[in-house]
N, C-alpha and C positions, 0 to 999 in steps of 0.2 A: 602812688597815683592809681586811681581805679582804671581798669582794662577798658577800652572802647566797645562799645557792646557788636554785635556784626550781622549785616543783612545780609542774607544768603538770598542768593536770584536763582530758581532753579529756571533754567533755561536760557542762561545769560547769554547766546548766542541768537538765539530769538529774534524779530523784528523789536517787540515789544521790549524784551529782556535789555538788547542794544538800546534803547530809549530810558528807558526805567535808569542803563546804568549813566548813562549823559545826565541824568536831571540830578540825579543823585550828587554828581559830581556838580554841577552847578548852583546846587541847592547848600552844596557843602554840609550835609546832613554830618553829627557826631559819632560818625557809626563806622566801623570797616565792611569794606564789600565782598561777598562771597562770589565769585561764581559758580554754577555746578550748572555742569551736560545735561543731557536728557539721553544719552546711551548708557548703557552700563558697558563697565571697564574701556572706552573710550577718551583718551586724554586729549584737547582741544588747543591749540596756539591761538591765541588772540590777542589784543593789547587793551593795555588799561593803562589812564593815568599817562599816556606815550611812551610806555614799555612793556617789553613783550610778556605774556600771562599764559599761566596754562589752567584750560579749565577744566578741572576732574570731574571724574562719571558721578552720577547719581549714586551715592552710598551713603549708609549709617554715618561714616565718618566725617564725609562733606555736609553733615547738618548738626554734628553736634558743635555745643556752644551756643548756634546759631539766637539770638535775640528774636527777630523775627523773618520769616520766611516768605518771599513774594514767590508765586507759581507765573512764570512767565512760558513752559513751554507747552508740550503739548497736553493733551487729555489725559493721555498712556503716563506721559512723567509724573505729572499730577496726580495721578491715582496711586503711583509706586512711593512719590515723595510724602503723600497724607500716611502712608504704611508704616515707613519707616519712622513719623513724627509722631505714629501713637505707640510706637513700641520705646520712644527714647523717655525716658524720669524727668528730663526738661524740656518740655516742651515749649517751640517757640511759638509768638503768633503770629497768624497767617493771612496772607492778604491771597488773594484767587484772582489771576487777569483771564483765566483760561476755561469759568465758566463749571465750573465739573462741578463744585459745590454749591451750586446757587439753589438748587431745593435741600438742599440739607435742615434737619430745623437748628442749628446753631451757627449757618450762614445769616449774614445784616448785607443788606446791599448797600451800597457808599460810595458819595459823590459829593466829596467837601464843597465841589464846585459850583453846588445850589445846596447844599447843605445850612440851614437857618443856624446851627450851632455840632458843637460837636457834641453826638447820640452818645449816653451813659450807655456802654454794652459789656456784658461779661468777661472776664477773660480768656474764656475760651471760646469766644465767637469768632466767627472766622469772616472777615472782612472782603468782601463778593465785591467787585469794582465795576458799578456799571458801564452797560458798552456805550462807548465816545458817542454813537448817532443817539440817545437816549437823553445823554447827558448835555450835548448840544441843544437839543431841540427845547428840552426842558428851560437851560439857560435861558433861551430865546423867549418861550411861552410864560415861563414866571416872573421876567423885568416888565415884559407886556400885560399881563394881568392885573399885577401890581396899580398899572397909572389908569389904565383903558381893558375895562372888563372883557373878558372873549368870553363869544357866545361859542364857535364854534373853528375848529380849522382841520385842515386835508393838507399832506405833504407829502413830497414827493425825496424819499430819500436814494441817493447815489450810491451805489456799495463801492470801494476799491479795491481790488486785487492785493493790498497788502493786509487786509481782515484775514485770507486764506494761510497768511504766514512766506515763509519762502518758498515754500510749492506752490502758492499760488501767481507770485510773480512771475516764478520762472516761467512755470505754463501759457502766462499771457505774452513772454520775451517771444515763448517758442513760436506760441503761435502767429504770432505777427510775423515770425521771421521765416515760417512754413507757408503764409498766403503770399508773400510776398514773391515766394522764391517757387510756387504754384505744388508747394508741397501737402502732403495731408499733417492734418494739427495734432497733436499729442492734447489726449480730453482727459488727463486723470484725475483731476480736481475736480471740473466744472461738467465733465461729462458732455461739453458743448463747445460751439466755437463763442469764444468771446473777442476773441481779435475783432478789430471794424466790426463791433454788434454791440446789439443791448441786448439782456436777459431777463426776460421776468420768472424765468426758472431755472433752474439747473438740471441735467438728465438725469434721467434716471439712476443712473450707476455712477452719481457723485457721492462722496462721501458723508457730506453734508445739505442738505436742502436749503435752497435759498426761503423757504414760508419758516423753517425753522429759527432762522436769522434774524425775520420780520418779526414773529411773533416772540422773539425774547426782546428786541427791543420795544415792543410795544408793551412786554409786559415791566420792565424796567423802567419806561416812559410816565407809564402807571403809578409806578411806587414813588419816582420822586415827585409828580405832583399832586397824589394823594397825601405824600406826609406831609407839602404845603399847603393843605387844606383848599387845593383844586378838586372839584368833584366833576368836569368834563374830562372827555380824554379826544384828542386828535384823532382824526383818521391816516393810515399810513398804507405806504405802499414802497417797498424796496425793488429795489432795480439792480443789477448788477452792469458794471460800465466799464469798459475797458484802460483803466485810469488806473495807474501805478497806486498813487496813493492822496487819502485827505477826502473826506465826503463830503457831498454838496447836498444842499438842501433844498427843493420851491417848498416853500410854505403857502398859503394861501390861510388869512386870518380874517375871520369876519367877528364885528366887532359890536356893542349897541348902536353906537349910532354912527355918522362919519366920524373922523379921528384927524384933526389936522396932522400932517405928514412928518410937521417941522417939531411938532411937539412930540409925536412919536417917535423919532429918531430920536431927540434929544432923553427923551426916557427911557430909549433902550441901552443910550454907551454908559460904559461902565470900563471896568480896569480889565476886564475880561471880554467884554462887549466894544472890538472897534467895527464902528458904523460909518459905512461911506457914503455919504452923501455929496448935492451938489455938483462943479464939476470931477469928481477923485472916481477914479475907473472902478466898477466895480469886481468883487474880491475874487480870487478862482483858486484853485485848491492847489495847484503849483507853486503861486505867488505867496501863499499862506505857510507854506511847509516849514517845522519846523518852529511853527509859533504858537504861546498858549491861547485858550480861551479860542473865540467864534471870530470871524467877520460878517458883517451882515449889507450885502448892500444891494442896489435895484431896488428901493422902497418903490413901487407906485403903487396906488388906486384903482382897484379892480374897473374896469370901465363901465361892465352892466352891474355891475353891487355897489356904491355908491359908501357901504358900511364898511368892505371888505380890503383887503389890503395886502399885499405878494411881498414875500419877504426872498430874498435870495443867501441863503446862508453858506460858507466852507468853514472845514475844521480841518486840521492836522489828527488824524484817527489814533495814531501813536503819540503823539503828543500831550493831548488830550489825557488820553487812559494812565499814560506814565508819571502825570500831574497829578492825576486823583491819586494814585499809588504811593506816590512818594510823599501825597500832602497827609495821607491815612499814617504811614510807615514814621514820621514826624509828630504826629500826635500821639503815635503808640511809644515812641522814646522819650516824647515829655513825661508819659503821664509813670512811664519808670524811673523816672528822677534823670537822666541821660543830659538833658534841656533841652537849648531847641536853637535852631539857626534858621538865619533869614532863608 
């Protein structure tokens, strides 16, 4: 009987890593799961399968074999675990949630979730997974193009504190629990209060920049509707919000001419695409958690555009991403003979 082939998560403790390995498991993919740390000599208790797991450090040994490799942790893990993949004779292939590879030139960026078919690409391409606000808005903009041409649209995207990873929630636990308590906020993520605020920056002395965040999804937003033969691109603007987790969307869509509402809702749902209209409340990033694809709901009619049209979108951000991942990590085991499962 042939060996089940095995996906190694480097980061399996991750936000992401934890999502990636639930869908797996749900997906009932034919493959065994690897976990590996992001410490080196670090051994990790966790559970799998509802029993207890221990996940090894980042080493040579925790990758060989491996089939193929998802990067779920940080930047640092990623950069050590690409090291170790080009010194092993088998190498596995590589899916990237964590960004590090996305200029590389043998990175493809991949989003089966608007994806028109699956991209012929080498075997040594390393499979870049666009970020969840990219991949959402895209869904949104290319079911819409599709029926009722856009001229042009401006959106307002939500960030959540769970993009930052578990330093970034905990930071916003603390912080809330240091204004409450009339304490000063621990900044080492966001360099800023984000407790009760919004951001349209991060200080100086974050470790990452919120225009940095904007401008890869804007450049990500690009490529998938560039390779659907979209030649506009949205205007965008990220926000950071004091919200656990799941992004929210305004879109604002102007269109040729007016667009009945009833026929645009109806061209938008899809199996990926639930649309609330009528009396059904509309969708909020909490009530969403935890489920694939988009909700879209508060369709109305711009009042002074008469062409234009407010869309309200949420996503599950981990959800999302751990669905492109696993739908990439399934097409990479079909196309090695493995098969394929629902």
């Amino acid at each position: 009987m042939p060996q089940m082939p095995t996906i190694a998560i480097v980061g399996g403790e991750s936000l992401i890593g934890r999502e990636v390995r639930e869908v797996l498991q749900e997906r009932k993919l034919p493959a065994r799961v690897q976990l590996i740390g992001v410490d080196e000599d670090v051994f990790t208790l966790t559970e799998q399968d509802g029993e207890a797991a221990i996940i090894p450090p980042l080493d040579e040994a925790s990758l060989t074999g491996a089939q193929i490799a998802i990067l779920a942790g940080s930047a640092d893990s990623s950069r050590r675990a690409l090291a170790l993949i080009a010194r092993s004779p088998v190498r596995p292939a590589i899916i990237d949630l964590t960004y590090l590879t996305e200029d590389e030139p043998s990175a493809r960026l991949r989003a089966p979730l608007v994806e028109e078919s699956e991209p012929e690409l080498p075997p040594q391409a390393i499979h870049v997974v666009a970020h969840p606000a990219a991949s959402a808005l895209a869904l949104l903009l290319l079911r819409l193009d599709e029926n009722f041409p856009v001229r042009r649209c401006l959106a307002h995207i939500f960030e959540p504190a769970s993009e930052r990873g578990h330093r970034g929630l905990e930071e916003l636990r603390q912080q809330t629990v240091s204004l409450l308590s009339f304490q000063p906020v621990p900044k080492n993520v966001y360099d800023a209060q984000l407790g009760f605020n919004l951001l349209a920056s991060f200080g100086s002395g974050a470790p990452e920049t919120l225009l940095s965040i904007e401008l890869r999804i804007e450049k990500h937003l690009a490529s998938l509707l560039s390779a659907r033969g979209v030649g506009w691109m949205p205007s965008l603007r990220l926000v950071q919000v004091p919200v656990f987790h799941g992004y929210s969307i305004s879109a604002y869509v102007e269109f040729g001419s007016a667009p009945d509402l009833a026929a645009l809702s109806s061209a938008l749902a899809s199996a990926q695409v639930d649309v609330r209209t009528g009396q059904a409340e509309p969708p909020d990033s909490a009530g969403f958690a935890g489920q694939s694809g988009i909700a879209v709901g508060s369709i109305a009619a711009d009042r002074n555009n008469p062409s234009a049209v407010w869309f309200w979108v949420v996503a599950d951000n981990l959800r999302l991403m751990a669905d492109e991942a696993v739908a990439v990590a399934r097409a990479l085991l079909r196309r090695a003979g493995a098969g394929d499962a629902a």
